[in-house]
N, C-alpha and C positions, 0 to 999 in steps of 0.2 A: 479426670478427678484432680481439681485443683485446691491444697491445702495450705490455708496460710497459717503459720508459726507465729502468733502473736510477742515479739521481742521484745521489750523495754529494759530502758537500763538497771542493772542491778539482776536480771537475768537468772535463771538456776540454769546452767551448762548441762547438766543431765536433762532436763524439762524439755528442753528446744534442740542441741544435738543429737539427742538420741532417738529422735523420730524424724529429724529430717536427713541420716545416715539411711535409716531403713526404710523411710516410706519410698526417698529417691532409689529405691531397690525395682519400684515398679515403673519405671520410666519407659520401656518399653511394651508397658498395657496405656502408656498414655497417661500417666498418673505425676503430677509434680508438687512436691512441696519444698515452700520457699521463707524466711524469714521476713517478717512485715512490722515494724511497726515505727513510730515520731522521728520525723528526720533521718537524715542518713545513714548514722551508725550509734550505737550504743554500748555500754559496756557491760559486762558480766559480772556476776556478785564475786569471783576471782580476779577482776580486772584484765580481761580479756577482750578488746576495742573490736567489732565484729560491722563491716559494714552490711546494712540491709540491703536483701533485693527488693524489697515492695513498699510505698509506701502504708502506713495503716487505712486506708481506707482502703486498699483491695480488698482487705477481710469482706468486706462487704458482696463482692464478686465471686470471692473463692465458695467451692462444693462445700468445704471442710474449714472449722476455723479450732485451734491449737490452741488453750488456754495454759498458759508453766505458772510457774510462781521465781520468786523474786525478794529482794530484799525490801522492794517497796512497793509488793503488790499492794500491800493495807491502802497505803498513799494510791497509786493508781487508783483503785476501788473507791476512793472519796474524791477524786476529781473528774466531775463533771464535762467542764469542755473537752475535755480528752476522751472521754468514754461516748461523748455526745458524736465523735465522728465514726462509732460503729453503730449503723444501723444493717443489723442482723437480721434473717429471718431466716424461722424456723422450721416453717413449712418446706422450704426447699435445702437447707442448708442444714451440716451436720456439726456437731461438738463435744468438743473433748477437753476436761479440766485434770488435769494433775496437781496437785497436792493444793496451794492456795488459790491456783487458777481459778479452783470452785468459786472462790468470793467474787471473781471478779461477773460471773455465771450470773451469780444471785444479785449482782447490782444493776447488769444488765438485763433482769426480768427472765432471763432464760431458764432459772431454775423453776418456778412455778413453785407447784408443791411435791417436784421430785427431791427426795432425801438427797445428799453429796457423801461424798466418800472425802478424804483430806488427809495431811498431816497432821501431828500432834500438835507444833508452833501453829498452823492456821486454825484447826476447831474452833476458838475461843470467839474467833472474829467471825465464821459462819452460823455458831451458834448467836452470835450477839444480831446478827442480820435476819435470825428470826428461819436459818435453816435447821432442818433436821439431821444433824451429822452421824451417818452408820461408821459404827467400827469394823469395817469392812475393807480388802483391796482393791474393790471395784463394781459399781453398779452403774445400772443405765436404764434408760424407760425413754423412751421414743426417739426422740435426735439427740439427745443429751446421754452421755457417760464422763460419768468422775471417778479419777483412783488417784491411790493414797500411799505416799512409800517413794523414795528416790527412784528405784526402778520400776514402778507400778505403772508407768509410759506403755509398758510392752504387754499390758492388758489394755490398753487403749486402742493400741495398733492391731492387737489382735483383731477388735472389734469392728476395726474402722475399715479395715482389709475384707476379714471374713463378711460383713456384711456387703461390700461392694464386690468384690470378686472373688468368694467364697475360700471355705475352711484348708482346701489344697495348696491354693496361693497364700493364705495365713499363714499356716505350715511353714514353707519353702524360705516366707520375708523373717520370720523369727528364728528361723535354722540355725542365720548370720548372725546373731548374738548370743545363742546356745551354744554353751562351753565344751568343748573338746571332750567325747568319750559320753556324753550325759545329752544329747540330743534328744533322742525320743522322750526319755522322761521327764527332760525341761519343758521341751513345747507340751507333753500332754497336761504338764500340769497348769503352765499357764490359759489353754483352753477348755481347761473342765471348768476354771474358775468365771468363762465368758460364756461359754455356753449355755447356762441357763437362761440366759440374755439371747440368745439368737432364736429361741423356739419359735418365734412368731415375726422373724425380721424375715425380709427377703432383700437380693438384692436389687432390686427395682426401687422400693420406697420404706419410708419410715413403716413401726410395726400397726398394727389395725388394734390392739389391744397391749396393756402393759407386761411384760413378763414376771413370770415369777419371782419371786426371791428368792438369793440364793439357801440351799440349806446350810445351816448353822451349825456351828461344831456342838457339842455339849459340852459344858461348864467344868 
């Protein structure tokens, strides 16, 4: 399972480290994720120079492709020749948008007519793109999940995990980020909020049918 970390300069350092700390957790099931994206190195929206391992068009090769957000996702999301070098598919290959990642989803056709999840600074610009924005942390409907929130990654990772080598090994990769003393009730909370989303995945392929929605708190 190979995941590329889509990186561009200006970067959100939680979006892209924080899933490639934990996913490289499964390196001995054979699972890698690696930073990809223009030229060699880019910097961080804290000014953090970070050389890449891939360039962007392995996104193209990898199982899995990594969507963060950024100080210039908006800009990314309107240039063209840059976006022209991922040619993604979705029949075979999986994604994941955290917070304004979503836009860059929806410029790339990959949203369809599935809703996105987001931050509050991104909504303005996935609504303007003509998406449906849930005030939700997390939703997904066949090779596509977007979540919303600085640390809302790690319902990402739940999904991406538990759908490839199930809810045990999810478990065990999220452990290492649940805080001292609060394990059991972090991870279960963050997989009640995915699991409505798995009823119908396997992990062999994409789901045969959309999942439910999650239930809604009352007002």
């Amino acid at each position: 399972m190979h995941i590329a970390i889509l990186s561009f300069d200006g970067f959100n350092e939680l979006d892209c480290f924080v899933p490639l700390g934990l996913l490289n957790r499964l390196k001995p099931m054979g699972w890698s994720a690696e930073l990809c994206g223009p030229g060699g190195m880019v910097t961080s929206m804290n000014g953090v120079n970070v050389q890449l391992q891939r360039p962007l068009e392995w996104a193209n090769e990898a199982d899995a492709v990594w969507f963060g957000s950024g100080l210039y996702t908006r800009a990314i999301a309107e240039n063209s020749a840059l976006l022209d070098r991922l040619q993604l598919d979705p029949t075979r290959q999986r994604f994941a948008a955290h917070g304004a990642g979503a836009l860059l989803l929806a410029r790339l056709g990959l949203l369809g007519e599935v809703p996105a999840c987001t931050d509050g600074a991104a909504r303005p610009w996935l609504v303007e793109a003509g998406v449906r924005v849930l005030s939700e942390p997390f939703y997904a409907r066949g090779p596509v999940a977007t979540a919303g929130g600085g640390l809302a990654s790690l319902y990402l990772m739940a999904w991406m995990i538990w759908n490839r080598a199930g809810e045990p090994t999810a478990r065990d990769v999220l452990g290492h980020a649940a805080p001292v003393g609060q394990k059991t009730e972090y991870i279960d909370s963050l997989l009640a909020q995915v699991r409505p989303f798995m009823a119908t995945l396997t992990a062999s392929g994409p789901p045969t049918s959309p999942p439910p929605s999650p239930p809604t708190s009352p007002p």
